[in-house]
C-alpha positions as CSV (number, residue, x, y, z in Angstrom):
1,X,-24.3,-30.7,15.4
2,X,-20.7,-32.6,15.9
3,X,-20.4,-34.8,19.2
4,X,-18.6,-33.4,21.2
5,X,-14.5,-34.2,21.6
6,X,-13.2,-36.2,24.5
7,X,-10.0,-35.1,27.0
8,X,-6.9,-35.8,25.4
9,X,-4.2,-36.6,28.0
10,X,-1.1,-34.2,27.2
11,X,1.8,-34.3,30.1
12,X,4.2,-31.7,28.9
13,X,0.7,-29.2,29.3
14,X,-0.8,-30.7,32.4
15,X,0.1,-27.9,34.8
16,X,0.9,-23.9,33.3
17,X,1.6,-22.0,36.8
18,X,1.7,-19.2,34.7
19,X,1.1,-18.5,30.8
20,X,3.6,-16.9,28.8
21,X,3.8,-13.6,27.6
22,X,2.2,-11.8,24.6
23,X,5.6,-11.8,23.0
24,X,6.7,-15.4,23.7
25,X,3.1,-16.5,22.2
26,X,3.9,-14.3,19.2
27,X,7.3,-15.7,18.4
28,X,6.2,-19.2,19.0
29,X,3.4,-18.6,16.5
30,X,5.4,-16.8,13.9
31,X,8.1,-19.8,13.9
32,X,4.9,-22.4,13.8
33,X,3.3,-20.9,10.3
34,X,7.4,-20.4,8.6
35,X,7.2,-24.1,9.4
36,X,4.6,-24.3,6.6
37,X,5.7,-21.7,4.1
38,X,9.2,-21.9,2.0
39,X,10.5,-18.1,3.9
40,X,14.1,-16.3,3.9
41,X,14.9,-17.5,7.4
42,X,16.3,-13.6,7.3
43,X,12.9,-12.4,7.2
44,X,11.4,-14.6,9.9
45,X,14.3,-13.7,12.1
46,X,13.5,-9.9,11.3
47,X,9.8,-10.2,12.3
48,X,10.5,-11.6,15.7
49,X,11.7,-8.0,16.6
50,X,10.2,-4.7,16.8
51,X,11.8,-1.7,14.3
52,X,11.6,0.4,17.5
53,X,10.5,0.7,21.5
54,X,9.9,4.6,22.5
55,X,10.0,4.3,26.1
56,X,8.8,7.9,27.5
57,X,8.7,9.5,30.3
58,X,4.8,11.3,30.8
59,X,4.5,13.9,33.9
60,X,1.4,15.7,34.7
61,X,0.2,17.7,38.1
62,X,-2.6,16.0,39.6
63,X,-5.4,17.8,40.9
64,X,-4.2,18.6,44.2
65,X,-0.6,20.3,43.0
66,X,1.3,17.0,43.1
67,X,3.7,16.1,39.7
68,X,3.3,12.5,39.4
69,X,5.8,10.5,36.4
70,X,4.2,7.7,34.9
71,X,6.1,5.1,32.0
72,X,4.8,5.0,28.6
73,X,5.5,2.6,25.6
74,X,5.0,2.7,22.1
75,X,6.1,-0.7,20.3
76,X,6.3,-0.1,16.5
77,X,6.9,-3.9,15.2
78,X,6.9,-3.8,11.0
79,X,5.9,-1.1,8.9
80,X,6.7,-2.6,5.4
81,X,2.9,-2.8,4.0
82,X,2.2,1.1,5.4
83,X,2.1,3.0,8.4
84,X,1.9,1.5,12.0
85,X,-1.1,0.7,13.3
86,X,-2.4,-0.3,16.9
87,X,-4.0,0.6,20.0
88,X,-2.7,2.8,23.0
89,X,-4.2,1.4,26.3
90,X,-3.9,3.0,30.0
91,X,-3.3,0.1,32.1
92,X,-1.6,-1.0,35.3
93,X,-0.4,-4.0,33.5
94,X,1.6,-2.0,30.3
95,X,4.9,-3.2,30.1
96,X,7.7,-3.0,27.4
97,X,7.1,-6.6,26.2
98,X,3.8,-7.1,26.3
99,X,3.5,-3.8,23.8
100,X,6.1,-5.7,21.7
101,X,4.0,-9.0,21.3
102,X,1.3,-6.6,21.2
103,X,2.5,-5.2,18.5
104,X,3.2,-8.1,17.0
105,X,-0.4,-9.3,16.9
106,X,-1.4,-6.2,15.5
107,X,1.0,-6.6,12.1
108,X,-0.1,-10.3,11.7
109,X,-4.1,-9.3,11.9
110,X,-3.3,-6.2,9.4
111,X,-1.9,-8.7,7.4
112,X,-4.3,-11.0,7.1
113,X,-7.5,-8.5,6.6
114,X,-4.9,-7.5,3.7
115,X,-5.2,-4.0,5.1
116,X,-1.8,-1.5,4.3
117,X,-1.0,-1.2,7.7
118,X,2.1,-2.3,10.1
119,X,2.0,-3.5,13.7
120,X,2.0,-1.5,16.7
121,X,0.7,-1.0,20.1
122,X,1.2,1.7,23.2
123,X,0.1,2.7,26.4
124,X,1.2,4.1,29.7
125,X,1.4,2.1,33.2
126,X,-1.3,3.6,34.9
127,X,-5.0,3.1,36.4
128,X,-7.2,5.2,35.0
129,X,-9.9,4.9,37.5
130,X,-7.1,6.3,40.1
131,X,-7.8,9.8,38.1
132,X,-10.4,11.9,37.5
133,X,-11.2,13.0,33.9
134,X,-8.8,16.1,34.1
135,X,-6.0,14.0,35.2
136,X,-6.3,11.4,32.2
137,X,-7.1,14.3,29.7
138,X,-4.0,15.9,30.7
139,X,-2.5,12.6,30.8
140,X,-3.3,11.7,27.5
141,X,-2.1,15.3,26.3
142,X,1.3,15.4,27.9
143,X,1.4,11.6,26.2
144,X,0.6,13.0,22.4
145,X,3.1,15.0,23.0
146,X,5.8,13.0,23.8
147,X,4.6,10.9,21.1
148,X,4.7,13.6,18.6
149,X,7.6,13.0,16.6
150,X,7.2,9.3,16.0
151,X,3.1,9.2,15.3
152,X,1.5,11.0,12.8
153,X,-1.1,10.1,9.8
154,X,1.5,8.8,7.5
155,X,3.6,7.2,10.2
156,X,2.0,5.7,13.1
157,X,-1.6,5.7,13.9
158,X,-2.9,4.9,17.3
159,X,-6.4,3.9,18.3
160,X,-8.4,3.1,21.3
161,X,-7.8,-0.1,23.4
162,X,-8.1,-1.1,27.2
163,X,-8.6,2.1,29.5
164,X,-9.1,4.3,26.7
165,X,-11.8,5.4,24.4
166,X,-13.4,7.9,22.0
167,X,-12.6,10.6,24.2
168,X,-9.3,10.0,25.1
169,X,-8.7,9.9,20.7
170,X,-10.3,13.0,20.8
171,X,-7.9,14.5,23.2
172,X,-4.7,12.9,21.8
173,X,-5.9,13.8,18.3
174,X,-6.3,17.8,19.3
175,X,-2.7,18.0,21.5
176,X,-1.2,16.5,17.6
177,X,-2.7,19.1,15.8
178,X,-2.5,22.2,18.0
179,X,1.4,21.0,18.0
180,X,1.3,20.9,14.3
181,X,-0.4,24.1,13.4
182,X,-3.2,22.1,11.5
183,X,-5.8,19.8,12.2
184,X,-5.3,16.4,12.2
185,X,-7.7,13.8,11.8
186,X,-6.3,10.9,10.7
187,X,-3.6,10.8,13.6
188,X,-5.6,8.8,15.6
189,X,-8.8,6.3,14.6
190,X,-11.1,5.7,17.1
191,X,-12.4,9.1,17.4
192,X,-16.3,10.6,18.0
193,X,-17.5,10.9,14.1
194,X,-18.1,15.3,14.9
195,X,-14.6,15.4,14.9
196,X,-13.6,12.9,11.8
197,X,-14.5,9.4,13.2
198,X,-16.3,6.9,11.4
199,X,-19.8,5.5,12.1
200,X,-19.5,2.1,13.6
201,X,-16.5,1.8,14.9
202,X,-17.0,1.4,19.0
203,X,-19.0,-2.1,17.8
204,X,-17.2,-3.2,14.5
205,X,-14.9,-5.4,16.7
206,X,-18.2,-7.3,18.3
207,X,-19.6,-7.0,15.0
208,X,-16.7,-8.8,13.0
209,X,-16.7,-11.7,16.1
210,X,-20.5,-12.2,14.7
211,X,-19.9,-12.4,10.7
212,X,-16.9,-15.1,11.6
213,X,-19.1,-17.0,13.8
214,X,-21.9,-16.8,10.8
215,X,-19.3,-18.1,8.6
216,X,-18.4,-20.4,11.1
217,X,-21.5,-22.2,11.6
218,X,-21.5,-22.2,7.8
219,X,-18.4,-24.1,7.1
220,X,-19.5,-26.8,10.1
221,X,-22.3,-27.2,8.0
222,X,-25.0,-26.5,11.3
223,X,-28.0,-24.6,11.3
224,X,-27.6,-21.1,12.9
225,X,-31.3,-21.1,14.7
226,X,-30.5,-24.4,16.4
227,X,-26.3,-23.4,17.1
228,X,-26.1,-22.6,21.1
229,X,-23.8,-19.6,21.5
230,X,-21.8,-18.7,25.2
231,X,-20.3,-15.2,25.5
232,X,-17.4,-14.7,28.1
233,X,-17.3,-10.9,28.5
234,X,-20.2,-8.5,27.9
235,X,-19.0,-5.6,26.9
236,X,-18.4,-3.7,23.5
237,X,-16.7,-6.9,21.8
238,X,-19.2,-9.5,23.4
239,X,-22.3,-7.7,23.6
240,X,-22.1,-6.6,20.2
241,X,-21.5,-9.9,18.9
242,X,-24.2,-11.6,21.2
243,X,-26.8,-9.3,20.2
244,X,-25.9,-9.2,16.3
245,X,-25.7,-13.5,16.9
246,X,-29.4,-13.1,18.7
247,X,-30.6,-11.4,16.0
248,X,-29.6,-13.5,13.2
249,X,-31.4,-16.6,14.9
250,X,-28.6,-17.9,17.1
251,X,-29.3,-18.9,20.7
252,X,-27.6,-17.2,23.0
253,X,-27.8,-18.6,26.2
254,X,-24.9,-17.1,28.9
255,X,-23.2,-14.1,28.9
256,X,-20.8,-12.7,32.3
257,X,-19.4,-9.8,33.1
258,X,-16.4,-9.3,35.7
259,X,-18.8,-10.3,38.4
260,X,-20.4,-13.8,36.8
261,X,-22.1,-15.0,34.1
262,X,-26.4,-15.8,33.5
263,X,-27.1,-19.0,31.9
264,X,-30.8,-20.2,30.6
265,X,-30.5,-23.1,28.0
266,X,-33.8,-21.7,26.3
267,X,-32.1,-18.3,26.1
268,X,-31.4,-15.1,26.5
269,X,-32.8,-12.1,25.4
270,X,-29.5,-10.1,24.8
271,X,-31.0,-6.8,23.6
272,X,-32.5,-7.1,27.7
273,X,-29.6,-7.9,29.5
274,X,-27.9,-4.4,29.9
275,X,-24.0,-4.4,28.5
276,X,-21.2,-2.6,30.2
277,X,-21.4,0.7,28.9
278,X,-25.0,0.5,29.1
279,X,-24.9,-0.4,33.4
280,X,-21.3,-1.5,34.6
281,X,-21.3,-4.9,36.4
282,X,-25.2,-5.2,35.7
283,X,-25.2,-8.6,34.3
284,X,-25.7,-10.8,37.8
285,X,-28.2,-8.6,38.7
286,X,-30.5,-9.8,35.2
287,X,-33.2,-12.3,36.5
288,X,-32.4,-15.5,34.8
289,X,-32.5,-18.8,35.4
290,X,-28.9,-19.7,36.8
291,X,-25.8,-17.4,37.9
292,X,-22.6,-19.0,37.0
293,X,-18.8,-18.0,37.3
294,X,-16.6,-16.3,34.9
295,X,-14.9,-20.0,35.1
296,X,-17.7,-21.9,35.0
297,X,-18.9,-20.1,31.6
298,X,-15.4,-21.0,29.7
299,X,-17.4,-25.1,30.5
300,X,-20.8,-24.7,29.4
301,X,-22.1,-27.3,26.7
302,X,-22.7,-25.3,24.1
303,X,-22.1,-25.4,20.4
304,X,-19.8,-21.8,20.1
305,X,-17.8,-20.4,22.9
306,X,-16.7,-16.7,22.2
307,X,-14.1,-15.7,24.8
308,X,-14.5,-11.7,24.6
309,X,-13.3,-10.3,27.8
310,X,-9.4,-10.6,28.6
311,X,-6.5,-12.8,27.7
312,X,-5.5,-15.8,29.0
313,X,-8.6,-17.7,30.3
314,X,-8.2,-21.0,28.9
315,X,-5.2,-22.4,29.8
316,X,-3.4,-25.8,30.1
317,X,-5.5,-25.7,33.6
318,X,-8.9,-25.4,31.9
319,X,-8.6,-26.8,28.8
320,X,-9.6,-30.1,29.4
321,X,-13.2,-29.5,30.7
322,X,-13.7,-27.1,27.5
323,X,-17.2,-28.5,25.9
324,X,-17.8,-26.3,23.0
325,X,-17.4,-27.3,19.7
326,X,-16.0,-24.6,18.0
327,X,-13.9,-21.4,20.1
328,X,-14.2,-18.0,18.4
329,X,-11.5,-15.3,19.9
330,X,-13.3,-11.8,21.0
331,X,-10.9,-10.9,23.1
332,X,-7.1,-10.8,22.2
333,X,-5.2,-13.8,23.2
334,X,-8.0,-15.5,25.2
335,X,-6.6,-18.7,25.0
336,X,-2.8,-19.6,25.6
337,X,-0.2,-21.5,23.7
338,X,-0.7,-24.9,25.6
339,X,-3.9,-24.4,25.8
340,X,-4.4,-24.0,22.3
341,X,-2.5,-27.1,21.5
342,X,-4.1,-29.5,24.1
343,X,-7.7,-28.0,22.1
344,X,-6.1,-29.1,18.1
345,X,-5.5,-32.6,19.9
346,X,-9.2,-32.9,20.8
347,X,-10.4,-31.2,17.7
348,X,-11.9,-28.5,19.1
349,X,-11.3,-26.0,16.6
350,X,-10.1,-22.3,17.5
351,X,-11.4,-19.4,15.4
352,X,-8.3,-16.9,16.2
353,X,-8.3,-13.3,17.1
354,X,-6.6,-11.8,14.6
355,X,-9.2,-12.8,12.2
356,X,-12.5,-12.8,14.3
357,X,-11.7,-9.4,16.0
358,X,-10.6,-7.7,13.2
359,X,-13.3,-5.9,12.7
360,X,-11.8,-2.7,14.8
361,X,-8.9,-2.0,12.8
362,X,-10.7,-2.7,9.5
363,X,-12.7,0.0,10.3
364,X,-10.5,1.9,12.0
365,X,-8.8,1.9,8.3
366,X,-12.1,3.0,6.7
367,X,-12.0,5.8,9.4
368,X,-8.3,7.0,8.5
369,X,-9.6,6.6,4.3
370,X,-11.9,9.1,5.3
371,X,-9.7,11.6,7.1
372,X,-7.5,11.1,4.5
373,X,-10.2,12.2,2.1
374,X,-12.2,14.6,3.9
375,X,-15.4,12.4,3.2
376,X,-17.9,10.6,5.9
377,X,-19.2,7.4,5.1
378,X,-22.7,6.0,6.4
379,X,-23.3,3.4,8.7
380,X,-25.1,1.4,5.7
381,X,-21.7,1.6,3.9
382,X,-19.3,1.1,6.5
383,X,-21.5,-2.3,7.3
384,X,-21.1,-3.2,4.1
385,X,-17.2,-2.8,3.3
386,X,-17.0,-4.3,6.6
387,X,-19.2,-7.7,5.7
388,X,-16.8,-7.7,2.3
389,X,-13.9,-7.3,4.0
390,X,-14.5,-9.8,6.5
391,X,-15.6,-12.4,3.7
392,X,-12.8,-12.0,2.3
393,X,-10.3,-12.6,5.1
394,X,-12.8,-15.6,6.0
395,X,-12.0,-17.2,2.2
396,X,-8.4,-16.6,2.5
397,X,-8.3,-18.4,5.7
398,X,-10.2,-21.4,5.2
399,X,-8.5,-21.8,1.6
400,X,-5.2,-22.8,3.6
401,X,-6.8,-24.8,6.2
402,X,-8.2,-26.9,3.6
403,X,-5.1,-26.9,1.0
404,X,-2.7,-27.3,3.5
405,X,-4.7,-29.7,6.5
406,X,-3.8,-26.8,9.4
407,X,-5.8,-25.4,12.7
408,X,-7.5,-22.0,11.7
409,X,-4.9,-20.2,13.7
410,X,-1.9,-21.5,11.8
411,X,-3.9,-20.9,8.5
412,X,-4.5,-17.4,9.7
413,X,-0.9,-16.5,10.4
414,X,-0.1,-18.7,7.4
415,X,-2.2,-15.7,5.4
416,X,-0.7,-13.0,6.9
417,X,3.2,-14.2,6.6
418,X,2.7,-14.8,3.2
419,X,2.4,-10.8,2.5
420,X,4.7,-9.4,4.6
421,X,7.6,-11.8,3.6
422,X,6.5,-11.1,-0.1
423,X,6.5,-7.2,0.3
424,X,9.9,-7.6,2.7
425,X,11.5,-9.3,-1.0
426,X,9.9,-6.8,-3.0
427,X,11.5,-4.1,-0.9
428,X,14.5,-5.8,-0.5
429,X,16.9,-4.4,2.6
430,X,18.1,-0.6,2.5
431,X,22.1,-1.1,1.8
């Protein structure tokens, strides 16, 4: 294994009261890989920007007789390699900008799996657990509707994110078609596979995390039975790519949910430990040797960190006392922009999200080729494309970090600007 970095003192990133947003992080990202590429400034200017923002207005009667109004967004970013593409989330959280770096994120990780999608990302400000399932299903109704006109399987395609799920697709997916006189399948991805979904879709975003992390170990030249793994986050992102990582020989050896983390240096047996879906909040209740905090997880001396729970965690404040050797992004944004820059001058590389978690919208795309084409794929096959398609990406990537001397993340976005700058010139600018 590699010794592990020293702190690197960085003044301007000492203290980060607060990190920036989704959009900020986006922009300063974009500008950061045209640094490297020859681009029509035009073009870079055009991508900092959203085509459109449909701010809406979603009503529904609660249970007891009451009309509550709640906000909804749906940020479409760049739509010149195909239709938009990006999750719809129910959150307290949603705001306008945060949909547009969102959004963002979503074009760039299209992008760089090569996939012909466009960026977008939705949701409605709300807290789903303050509603029972008849008030989010007519929620999510009243929301397809007053989505209708600008989604659609050729236009927009939403998915599941935070505070939604398979059911809430399924819901969304039959208010579009009942509206459009046919069904619809491939107006949503995401979705149960009895009603057009694809087999493997609620873990192919855990799953992806573990092929990278494979690849990973790889490229560092280490050997994955002796490569220490932590997992921030247990649920369908982390726990996936624990147990896929446990299975392949890694050793996984702390996991947390919202509550804490377990830690045993000879261990864990991940398939034991029960994952979110499985028992919500169980994971300080599994018998191992030492409970640690959510905090204290982001320090543990391990080979591979794999932040997979929420953005944001490691910060300016935090990043210092990081002791992994290598960071792979579960969760979206996990790490901030000082943050990530205070890691490159330790040499701590970062593995980013829109390569590692890619594995959701990659399949989501094989789900939409099969509502397209009225033909289910198996599991066996959807692993498959999805092991291809992630080896792929994985080449593309490291090719630039090694031609061009760049973090992963740069090399990554790098990737991904190259093809949508090159299809903006090929399209050229309507008159």
């Amino acid at each position: 294994m590699s010794s592990k970095s020293t702190a690197v003192s960085t003044d301007e990133t000492e203290t980060e009261a607060e990190p920036e947003s989704a959009l900020a992080t986006a922009r300063r990202q974009l500008d950061r890989a045209a640094a490297e590429l020859t681009l029509d400034p035009n073009i870079v200017e055009r991508l900092k920007h959203p085509a459109q923002v449909h701010e809406v207005t979603v009503p529904i009667r609660r249970d007891d007789g009451t009309l509550e109004a709640y906000t909804g967004f749906r940020a479409q970013h760049d739509s010149v390699r195909g239709p938009y593409k990006g999750g719809l989330r129910f959150h307290p959280g949603v705001t306008r900008e945060e949909c547009i770096g969102l959004s963002m994120w979503m074009t760039w990780k299209c992008a760089v799996m090569d996939l012909p999608f466009g960026g977008a990302k939705g949701g409605v400000v709300v807290d789903p657990k303050d509603l029972s399932e008849e008030e989010v299903e007519r929620l999510t109704r009243r929301f397809a509707q007053e989505l209708r006109d600008v989604v659609g399987p050729h236009t927009d395609i939403p998915a599941p994110d935070m505070g939604t799920d398979a059911q809430t697709m399924s819901w969304f997916m039959d208010a579009y078609s009942m509206q459009e006189g046919e069904t619809t399948p491939g107006v949503v991805t995401g979705k149960p596979p009895v009603i057009g979904g694809s087999e493997g879709r609620d873990g192919a975003p855990g799953r992806s995390v573990a092929i990278i992390t494979r690849e990973a170990v790889k490229y560092y030249d280490w050997d994955l039975s002796e490569t220490t793994v932590a997992v921030q986050g247990f649920g369908s992102v982390g726990a996936n790519a624990a147990r896929l990582l446990d299975d392949w020989g890694a050793n996984v050896v702390a996991v947390s949910d919202v509550n804490g983390a377990i830690y045993d240096p000879d261990g864990l047996d991940t398939r034991d430990v029960p994952t979110h879906k499985e028992e919500p909040e169980a994971v300080m209740t599994y018998d191992a040797p030492q409970k640690l905090s959510n905090e204290e997880i982001l320090e543990l001396d391990v080979d591979v960190l794999i932040p997979a729970a929420i953005g944001n965690v490691i910060t300016a404040d935090n990043a210092d006392d990081i002791q992994a050797d290598v960071i792979v992004e579960g969760a979206n944004g996990p790490t901030t922009f000082a943050a990530d820059e205070m890691l490159t001058e330790r040499g701590i590389p970062v593995i980013p999200d829109i390569l590692a978690n890619a594995g959701g919208v990659t399949v989501s795309y094989f789900e939409w080729l099969q509502d397209i084409n009225r033909r289910a794929w198996s599991l066996e096959r959807v692993h498959e494309e999805l092991e291809s398609e992630m080896n792929d990406a994985w080449n593309a990537v490291r090719d630039e970090v090694e031609a061009r001397d760049v973090s992963w993340r740069d090399a990554a976005y790098i990737v991904a600007l190259e093809r949508i700058a090159e299809a903006h010139e090929r399209r050229g600018v309507w008159p």
